[in-house]
PDB file of N, CA, C and O in Angstrom:
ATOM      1  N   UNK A   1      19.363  35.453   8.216  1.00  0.00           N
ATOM      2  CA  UNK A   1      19.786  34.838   6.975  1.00  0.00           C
ATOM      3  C   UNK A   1      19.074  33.494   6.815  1.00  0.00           C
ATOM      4  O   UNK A   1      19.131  32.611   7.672  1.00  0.00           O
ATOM      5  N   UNK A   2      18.429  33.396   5.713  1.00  0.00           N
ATOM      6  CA  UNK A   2      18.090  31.931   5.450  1.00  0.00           C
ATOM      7  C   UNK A   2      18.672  30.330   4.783  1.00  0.00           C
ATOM      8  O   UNK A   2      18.510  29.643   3.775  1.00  0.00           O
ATOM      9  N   UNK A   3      19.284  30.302   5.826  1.00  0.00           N
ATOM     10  CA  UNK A   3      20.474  29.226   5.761  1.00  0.00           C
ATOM     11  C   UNK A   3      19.421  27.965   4.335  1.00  0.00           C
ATOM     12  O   UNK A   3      18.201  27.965   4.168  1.00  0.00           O
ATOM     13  N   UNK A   4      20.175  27.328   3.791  1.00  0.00           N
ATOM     14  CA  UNK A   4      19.252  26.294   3.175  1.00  0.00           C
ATOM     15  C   UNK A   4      19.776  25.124   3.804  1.00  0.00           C
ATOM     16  O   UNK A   4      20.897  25.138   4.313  1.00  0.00           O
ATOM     17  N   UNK A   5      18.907  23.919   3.806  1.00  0.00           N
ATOM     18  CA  UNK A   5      20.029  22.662   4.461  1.00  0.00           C
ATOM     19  C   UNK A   5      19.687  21.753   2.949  1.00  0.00           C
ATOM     20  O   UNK A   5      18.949  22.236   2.090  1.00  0.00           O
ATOM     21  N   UNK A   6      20.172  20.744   2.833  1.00  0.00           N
ATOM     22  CA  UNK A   6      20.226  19.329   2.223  1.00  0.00           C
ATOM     23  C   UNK A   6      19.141  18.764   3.117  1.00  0.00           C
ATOM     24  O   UNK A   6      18.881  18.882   4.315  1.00  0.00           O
ATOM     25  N   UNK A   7      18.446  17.917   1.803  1.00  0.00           N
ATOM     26  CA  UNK A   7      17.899  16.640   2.929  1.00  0.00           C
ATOM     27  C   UNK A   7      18.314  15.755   3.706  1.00  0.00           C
ATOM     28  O   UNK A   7      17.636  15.333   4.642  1.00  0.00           O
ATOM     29  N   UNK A   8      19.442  15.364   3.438  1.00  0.00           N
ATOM     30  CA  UNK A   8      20.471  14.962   4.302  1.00  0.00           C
ATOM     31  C   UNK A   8      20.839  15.811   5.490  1.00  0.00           C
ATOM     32  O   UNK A   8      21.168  15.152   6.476  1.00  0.00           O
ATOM     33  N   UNK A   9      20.857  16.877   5.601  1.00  0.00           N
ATOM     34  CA  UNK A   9      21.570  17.751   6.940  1.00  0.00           C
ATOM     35  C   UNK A   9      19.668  17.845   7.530  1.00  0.00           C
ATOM     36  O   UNK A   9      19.521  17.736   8.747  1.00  0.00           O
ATOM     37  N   UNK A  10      18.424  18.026   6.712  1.00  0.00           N
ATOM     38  CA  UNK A  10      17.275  18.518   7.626  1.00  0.00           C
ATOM     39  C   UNK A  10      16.800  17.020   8.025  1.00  0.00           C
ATOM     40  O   UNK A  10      15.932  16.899   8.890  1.00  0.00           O
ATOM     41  N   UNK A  11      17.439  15.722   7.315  1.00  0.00           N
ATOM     42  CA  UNK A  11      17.304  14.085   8.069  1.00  0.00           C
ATOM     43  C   UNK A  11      18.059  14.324   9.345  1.00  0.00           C
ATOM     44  O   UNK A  11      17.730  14.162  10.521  1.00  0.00           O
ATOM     45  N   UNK A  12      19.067  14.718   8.832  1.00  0.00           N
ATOM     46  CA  UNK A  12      19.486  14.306  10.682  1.00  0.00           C
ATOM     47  C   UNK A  12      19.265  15.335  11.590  1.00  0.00           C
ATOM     48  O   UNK A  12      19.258  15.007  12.777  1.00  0.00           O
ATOM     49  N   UNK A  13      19.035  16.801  11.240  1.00  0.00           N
ATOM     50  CA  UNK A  13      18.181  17.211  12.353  1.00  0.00           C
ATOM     51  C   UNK A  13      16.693  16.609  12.825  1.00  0.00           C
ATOM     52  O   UNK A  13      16.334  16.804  13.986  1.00  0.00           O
ATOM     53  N   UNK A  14      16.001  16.014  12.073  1.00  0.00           N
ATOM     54  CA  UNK A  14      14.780  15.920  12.017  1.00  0.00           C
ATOM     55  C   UNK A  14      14.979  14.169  13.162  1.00  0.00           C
ATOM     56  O   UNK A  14      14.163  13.950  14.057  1.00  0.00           O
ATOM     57  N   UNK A  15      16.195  13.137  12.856  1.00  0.00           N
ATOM     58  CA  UNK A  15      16.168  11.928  13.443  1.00  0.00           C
ATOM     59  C   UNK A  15      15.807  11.265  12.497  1.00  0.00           C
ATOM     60  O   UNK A  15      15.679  10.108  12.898  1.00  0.00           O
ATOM     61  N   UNK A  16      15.536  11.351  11.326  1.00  0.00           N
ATOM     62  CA  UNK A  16      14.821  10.334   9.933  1.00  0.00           C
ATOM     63  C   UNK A  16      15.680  10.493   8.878  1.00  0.00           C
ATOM     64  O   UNK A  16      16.441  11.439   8.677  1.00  0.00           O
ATOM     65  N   UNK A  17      15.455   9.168   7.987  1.00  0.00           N
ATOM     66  CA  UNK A  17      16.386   8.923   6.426  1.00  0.00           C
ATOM     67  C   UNK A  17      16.037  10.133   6.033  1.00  0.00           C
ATOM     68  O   UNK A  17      15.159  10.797   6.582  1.00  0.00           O
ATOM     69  N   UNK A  18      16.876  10.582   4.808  1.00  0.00           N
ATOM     70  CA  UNK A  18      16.776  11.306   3.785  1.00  0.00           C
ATOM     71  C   UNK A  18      15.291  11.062   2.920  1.00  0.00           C
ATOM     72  O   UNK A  18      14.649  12.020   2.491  1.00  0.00           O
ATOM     73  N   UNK A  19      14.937   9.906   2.771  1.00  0.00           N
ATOM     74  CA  UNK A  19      13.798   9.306   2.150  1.00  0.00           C
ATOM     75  C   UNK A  19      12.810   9.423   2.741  1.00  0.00           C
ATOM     76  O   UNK A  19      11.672   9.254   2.304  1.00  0.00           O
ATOM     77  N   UNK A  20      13.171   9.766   3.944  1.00  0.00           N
ATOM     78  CA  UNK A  20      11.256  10.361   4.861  1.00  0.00           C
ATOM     79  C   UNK A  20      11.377  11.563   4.615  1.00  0.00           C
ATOM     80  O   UNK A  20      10.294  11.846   4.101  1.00  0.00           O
ATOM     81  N   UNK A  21      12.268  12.890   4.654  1.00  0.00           N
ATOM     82  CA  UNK A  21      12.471  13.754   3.903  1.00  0.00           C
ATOM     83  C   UNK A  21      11.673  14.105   3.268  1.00  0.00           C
ATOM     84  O   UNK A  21      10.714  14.854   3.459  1.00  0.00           O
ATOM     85  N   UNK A  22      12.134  13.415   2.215  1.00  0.00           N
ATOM     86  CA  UNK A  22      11.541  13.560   0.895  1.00  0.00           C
ATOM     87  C   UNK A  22      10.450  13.104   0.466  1.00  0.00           C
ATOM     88  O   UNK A  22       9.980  13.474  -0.611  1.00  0.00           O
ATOM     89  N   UNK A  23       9.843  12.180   1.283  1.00  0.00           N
ATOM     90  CA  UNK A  23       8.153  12.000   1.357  1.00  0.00           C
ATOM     91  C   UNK A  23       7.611  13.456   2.043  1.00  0.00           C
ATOM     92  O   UNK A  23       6.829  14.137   1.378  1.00  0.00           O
ATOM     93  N   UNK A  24       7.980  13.855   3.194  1.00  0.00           N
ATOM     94  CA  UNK A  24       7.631  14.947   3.627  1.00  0.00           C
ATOM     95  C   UNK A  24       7.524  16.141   2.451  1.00  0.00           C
ATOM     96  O   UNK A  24       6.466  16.760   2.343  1.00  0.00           O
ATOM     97  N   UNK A  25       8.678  16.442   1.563  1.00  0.00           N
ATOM     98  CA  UNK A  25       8.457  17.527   0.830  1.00  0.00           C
ATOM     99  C   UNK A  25       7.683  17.187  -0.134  1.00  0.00           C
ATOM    100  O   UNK A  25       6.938  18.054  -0.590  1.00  0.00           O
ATOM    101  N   UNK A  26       7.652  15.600  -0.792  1.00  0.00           N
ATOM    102  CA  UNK A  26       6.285  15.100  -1.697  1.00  0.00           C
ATOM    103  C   UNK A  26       4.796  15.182  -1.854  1.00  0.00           C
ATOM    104  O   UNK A  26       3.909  15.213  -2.707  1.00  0.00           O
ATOM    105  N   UNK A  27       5.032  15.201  -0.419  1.00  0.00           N
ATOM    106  CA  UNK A  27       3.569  15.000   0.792  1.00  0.00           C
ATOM    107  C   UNK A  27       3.007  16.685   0.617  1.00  0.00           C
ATOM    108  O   UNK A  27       1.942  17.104   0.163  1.00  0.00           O
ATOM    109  N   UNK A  28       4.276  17.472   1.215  1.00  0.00           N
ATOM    110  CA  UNK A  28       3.972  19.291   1.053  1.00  0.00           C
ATOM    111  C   UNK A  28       3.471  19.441   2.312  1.00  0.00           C
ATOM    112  O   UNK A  28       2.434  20.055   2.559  1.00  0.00           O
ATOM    113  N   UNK A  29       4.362  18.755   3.343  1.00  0.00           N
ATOM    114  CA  UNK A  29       4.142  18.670   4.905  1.00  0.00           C
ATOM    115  C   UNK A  29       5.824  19.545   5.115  1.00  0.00           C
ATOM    116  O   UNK A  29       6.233  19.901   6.220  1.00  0.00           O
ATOM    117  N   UNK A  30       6.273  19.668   4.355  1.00  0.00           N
ATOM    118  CA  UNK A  30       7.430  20.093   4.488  1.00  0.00           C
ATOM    119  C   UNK A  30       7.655  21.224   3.713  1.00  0.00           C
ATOM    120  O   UNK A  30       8.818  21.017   3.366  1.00  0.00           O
ATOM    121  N   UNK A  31       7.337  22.263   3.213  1.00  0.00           N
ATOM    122  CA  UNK A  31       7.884  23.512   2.527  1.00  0.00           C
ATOM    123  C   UNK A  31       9.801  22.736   2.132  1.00  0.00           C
ATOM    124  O   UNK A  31      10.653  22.341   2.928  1.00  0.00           O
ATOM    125  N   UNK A  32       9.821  22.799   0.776  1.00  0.00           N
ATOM    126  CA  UNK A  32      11.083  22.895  -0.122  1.00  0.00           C
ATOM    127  C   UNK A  32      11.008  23.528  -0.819  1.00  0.00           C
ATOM    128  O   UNK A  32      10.045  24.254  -1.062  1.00  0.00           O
ATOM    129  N   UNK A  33      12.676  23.404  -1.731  1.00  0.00           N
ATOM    130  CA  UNK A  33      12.491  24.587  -3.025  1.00  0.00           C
ATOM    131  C   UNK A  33      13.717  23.332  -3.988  1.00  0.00           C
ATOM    132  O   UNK A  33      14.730  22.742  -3.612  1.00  0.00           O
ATOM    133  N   UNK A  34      13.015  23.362  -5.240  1.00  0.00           N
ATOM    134  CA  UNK A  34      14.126  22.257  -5.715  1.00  0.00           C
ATOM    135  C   UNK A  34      15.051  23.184  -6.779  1.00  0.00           C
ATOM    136  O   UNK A  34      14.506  23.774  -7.713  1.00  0.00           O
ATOM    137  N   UNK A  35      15.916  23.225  -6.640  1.00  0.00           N
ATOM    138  CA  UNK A  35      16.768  23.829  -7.290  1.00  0.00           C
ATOM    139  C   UNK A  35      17.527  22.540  -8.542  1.00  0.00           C
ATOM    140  O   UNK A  35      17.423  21.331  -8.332  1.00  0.00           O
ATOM    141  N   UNK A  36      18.046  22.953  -9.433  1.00  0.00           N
ATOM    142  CA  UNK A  36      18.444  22.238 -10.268  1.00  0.00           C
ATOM    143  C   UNK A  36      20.515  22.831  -9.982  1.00  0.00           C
ATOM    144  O   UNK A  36      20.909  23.997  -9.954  1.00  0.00           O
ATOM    145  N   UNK A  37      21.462  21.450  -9.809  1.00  0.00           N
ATOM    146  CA  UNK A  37      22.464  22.081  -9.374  1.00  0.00           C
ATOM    147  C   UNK A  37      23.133  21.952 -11.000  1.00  0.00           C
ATOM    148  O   UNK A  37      22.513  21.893 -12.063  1.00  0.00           O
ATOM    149  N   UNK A  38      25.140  21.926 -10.676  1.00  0.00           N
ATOM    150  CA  UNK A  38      25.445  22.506 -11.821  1.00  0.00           C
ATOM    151  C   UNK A  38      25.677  20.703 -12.615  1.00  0.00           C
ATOM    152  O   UNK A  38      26.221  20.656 -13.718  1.00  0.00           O
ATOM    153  N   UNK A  39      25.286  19.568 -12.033  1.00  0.00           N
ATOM    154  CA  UNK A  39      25.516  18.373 -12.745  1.00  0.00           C
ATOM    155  C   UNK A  39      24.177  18.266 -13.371  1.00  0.00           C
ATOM    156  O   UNK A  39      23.895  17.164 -13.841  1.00  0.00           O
ATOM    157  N   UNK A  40      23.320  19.198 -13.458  1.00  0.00           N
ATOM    158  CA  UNK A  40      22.070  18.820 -13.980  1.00  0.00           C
ATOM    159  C   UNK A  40      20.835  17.953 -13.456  1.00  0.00           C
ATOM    160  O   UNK A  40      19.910  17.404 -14.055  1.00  0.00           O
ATOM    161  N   UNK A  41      21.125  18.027 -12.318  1.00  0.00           N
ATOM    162  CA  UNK A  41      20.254  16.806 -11.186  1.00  0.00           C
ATOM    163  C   UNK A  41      19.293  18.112 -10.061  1.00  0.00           C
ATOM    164  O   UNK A  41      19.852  18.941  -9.342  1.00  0.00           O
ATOM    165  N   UNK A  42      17.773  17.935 -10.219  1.00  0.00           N
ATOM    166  CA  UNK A  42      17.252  18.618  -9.260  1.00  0.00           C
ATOM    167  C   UNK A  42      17.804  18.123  -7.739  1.00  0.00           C
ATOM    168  O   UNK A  42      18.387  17.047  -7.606  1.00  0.00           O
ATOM    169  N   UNK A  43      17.604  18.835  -6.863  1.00  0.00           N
ATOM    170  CA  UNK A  43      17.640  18.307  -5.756  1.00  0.00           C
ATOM    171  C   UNK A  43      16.939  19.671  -4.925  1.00  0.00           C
ATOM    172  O   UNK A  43      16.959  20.833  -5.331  1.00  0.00           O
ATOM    173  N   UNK A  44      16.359  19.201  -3.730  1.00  0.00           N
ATOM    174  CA  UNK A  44      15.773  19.763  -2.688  1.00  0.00           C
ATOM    175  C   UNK A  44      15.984  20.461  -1.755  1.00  0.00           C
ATOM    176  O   UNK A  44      16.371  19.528  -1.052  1.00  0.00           O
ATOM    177  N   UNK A  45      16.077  21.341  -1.085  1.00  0.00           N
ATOM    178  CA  UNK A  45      16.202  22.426  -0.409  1.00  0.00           C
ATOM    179  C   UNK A  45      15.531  22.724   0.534  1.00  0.00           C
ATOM    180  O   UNK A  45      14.350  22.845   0.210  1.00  0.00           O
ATOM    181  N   UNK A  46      15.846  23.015   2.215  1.00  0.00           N
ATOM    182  CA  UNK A  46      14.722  22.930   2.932  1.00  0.00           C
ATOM    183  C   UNK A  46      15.397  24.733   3.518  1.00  0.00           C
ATOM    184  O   UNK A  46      16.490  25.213   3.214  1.00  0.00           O
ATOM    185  N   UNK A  47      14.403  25.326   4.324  1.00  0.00           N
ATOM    186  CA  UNK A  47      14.945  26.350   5.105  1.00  0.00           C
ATOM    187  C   UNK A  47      15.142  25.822   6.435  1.00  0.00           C
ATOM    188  O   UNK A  47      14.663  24.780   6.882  1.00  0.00           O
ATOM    189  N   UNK A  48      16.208  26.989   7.262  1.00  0.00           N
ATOM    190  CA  UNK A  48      16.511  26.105   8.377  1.00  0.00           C
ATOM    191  C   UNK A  48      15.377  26.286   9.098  1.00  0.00           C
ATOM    192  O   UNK A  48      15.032  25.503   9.983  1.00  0.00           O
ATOM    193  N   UNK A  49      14.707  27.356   8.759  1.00  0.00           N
ATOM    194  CA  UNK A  49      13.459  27.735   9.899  1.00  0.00           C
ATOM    195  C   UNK A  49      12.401  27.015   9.499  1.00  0.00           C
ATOM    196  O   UNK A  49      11.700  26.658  10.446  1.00  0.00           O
ATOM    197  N   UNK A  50      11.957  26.606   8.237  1.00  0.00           N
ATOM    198  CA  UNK A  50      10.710  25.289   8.106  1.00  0.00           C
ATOM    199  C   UNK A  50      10.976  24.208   8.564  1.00  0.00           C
ATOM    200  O   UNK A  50      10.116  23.367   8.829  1.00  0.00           O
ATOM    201  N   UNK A  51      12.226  24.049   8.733  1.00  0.00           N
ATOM    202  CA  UNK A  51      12.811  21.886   9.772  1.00  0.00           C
ATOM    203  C   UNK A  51      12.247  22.844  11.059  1.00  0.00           C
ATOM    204  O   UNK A  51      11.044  22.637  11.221  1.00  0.00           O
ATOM    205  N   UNK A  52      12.720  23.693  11.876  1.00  0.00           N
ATOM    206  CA  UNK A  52      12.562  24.282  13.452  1.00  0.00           C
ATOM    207  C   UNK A  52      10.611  24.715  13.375  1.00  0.00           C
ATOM    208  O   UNK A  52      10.003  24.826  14.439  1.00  0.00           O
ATOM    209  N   UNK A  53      10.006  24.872  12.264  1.00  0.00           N
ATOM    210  CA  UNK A  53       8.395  25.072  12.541  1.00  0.00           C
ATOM    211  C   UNK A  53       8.082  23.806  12.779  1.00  0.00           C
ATOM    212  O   UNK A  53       7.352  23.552  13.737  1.00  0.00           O
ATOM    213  N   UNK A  54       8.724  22.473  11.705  1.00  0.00           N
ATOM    214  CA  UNK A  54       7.636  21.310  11.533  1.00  0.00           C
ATOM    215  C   UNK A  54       8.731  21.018  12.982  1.00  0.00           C
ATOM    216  O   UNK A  54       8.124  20.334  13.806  1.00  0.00           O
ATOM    217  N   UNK A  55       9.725  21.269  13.306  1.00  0.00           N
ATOM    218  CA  UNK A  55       9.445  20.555  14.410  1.00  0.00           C
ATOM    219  C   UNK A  55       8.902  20.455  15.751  1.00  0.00           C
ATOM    220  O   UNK A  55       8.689  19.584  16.594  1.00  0.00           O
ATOM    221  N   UNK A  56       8.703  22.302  15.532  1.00  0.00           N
ATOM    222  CA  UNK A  56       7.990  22.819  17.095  1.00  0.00           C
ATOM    223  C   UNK A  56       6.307  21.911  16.292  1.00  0.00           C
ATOM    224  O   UNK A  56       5.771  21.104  17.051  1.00  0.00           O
ATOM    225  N   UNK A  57       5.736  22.080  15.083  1.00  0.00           N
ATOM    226  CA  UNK A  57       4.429  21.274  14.713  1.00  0.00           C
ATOM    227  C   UNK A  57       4.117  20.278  15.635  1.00  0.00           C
ATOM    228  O   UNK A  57       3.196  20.320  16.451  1.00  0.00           O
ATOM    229  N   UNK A  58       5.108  19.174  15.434  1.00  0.00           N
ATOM    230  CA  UNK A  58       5.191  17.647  15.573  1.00  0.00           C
ATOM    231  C   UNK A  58       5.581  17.643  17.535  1.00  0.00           C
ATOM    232  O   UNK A  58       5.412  16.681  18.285  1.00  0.00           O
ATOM    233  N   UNK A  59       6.100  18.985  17.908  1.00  0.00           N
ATOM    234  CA  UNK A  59       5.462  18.439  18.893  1.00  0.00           C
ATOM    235  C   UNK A  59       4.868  18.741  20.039  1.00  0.00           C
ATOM    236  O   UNK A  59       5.012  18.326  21.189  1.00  0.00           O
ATOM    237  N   UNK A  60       4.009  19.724  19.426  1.00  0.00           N
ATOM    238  CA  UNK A  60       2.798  20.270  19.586  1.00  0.00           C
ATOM    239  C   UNK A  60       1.609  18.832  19.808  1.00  0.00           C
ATOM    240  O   UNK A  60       0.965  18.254  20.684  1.00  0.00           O
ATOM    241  N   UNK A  61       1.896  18.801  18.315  1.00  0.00           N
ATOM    242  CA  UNK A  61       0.233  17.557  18.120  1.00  0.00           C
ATOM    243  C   UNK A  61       1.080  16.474  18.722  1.00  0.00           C
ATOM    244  O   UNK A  61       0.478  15.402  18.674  1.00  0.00           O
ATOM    245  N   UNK A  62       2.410  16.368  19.338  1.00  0.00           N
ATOM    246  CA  UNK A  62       2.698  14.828  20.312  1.00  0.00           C
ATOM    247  C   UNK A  62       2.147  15.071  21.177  1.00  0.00           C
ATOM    248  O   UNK A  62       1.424  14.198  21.657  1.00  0.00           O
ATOM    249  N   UNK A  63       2.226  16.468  21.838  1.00  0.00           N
ATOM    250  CA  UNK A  63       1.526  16.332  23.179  1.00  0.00           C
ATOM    251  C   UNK A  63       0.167  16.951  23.470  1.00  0.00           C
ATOM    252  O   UNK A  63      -0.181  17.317  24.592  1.00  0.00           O
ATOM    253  N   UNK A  64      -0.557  17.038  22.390  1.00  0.00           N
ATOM    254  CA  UNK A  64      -1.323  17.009  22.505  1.00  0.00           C
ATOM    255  C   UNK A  64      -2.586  15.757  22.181  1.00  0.00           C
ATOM    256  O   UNK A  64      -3.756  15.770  22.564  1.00  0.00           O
ATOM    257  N   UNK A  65      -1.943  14.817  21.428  1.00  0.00           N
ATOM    258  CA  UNK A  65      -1.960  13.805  21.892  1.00  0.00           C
ATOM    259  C   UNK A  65      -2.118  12.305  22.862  1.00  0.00           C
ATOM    260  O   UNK A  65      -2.666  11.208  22.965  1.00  0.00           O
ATOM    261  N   UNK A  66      -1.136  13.298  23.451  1.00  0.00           N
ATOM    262  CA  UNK A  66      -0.613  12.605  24.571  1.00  0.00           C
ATOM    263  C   UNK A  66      -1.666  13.224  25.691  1.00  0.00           C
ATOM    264  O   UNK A  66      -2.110  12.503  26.584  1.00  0.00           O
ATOM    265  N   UNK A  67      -1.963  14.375  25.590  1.00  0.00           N
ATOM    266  CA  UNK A  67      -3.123  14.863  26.777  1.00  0.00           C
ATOM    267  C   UNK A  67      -4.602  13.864  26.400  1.00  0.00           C
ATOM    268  O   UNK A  67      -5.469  13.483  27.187  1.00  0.00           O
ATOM    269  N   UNK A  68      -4.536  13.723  25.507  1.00  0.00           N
ATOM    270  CA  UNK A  68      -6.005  13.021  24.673  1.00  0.00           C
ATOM    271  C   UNK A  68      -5.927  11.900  25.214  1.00  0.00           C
ATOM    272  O   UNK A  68      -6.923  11.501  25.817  1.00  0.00           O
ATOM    273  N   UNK A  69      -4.768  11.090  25.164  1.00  0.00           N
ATOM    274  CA  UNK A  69      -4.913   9.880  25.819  1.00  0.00           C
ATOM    275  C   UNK A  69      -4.844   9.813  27.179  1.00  0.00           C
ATOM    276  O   UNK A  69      -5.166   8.731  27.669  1.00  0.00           O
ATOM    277  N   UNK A  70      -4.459  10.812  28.022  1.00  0.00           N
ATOM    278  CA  UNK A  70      -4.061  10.634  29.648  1.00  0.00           C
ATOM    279  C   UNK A  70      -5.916  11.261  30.363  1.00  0.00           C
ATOM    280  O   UNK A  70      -6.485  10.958  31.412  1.00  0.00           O
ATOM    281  N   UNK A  71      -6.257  11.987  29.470  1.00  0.00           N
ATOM    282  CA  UNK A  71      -7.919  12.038  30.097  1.00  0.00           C
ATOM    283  C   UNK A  71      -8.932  11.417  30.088  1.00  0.00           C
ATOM    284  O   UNK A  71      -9.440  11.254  28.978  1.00  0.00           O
ATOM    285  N   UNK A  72      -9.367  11.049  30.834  1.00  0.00           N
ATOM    286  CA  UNK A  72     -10.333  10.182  30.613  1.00  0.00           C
ATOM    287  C   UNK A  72     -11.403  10.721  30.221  1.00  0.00           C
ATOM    288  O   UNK A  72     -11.662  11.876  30.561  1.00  0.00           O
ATOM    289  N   UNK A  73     -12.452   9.814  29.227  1.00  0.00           N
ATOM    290  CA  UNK A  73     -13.921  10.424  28.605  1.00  0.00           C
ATOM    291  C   UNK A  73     -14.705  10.091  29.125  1.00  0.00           C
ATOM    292  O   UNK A  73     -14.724   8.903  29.445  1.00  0.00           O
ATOM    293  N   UNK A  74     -15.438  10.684  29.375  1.00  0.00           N
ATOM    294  CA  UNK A  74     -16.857  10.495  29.927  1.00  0.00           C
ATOM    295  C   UNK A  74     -18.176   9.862  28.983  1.00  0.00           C
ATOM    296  O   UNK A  74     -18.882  10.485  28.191  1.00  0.00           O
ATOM    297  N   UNK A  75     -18.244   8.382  29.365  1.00  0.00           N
ATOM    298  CA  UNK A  75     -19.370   8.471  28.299  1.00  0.00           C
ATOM    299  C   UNK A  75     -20.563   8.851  28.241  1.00  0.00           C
ATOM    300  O   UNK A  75     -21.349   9.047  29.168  1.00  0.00           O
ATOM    301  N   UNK A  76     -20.770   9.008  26.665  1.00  0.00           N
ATOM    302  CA  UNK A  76     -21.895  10.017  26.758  1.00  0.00           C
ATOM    303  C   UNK A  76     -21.625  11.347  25.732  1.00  0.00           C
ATOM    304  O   UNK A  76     -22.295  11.884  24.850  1.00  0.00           O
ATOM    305  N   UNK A  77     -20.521  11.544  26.217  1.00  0.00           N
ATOM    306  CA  UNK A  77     -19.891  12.861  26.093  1.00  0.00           C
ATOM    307  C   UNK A  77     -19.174  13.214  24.616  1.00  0.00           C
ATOM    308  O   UNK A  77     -18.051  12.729  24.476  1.00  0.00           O
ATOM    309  N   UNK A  78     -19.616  13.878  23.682  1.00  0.00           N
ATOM    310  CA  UNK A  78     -18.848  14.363  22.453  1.00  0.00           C
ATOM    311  C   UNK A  78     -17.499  14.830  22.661  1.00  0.00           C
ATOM    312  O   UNK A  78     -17.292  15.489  23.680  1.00  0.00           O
ATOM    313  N   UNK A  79     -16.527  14.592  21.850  1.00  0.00           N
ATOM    314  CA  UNK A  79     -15.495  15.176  21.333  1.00  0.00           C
ATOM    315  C   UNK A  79     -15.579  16.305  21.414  1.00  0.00           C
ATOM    316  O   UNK A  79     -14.683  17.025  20.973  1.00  0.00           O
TER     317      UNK A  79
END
């Protein structure tokens, strides 16, 4: 089932404001869906399984990263 969260419920899984959120779904680093509710106000929509991709993403490229900085380069030597 594809649960939807609030930006508010995928902020605090994620550890960030609602407002990084929503740069994220601005950005289109984040897959949303904006639905319009019944007060007439869009609001945003995340799946629970796009917060659990970007977060296996984020930390992926942390540690990979993190390997980039713990090896040393050889100079000389290309990327």
């Amino acid at each position: 089932m594809n649960k939807l969260l609030t930006t508010n419920e995928a902020a605090e899984i994620l550890g960030i404001s609602p407002i990084a959120v929503a740069n994220l779904l601005r950005d289109k680093k984040l897959p949303g869906i904006k639905r319009r509710g019944p007060d007439g106000i869009d609001r945003w929509f995340i799946r629970r399984e796009d917060v659990a991709l970007y977060c296996a993403e984020l930390a992926i490229f942390n540690m990979l990263q993190k390997r980039a900085r713990e090896q040393p380069v050889e100079e000389g030597v290309p990327l």
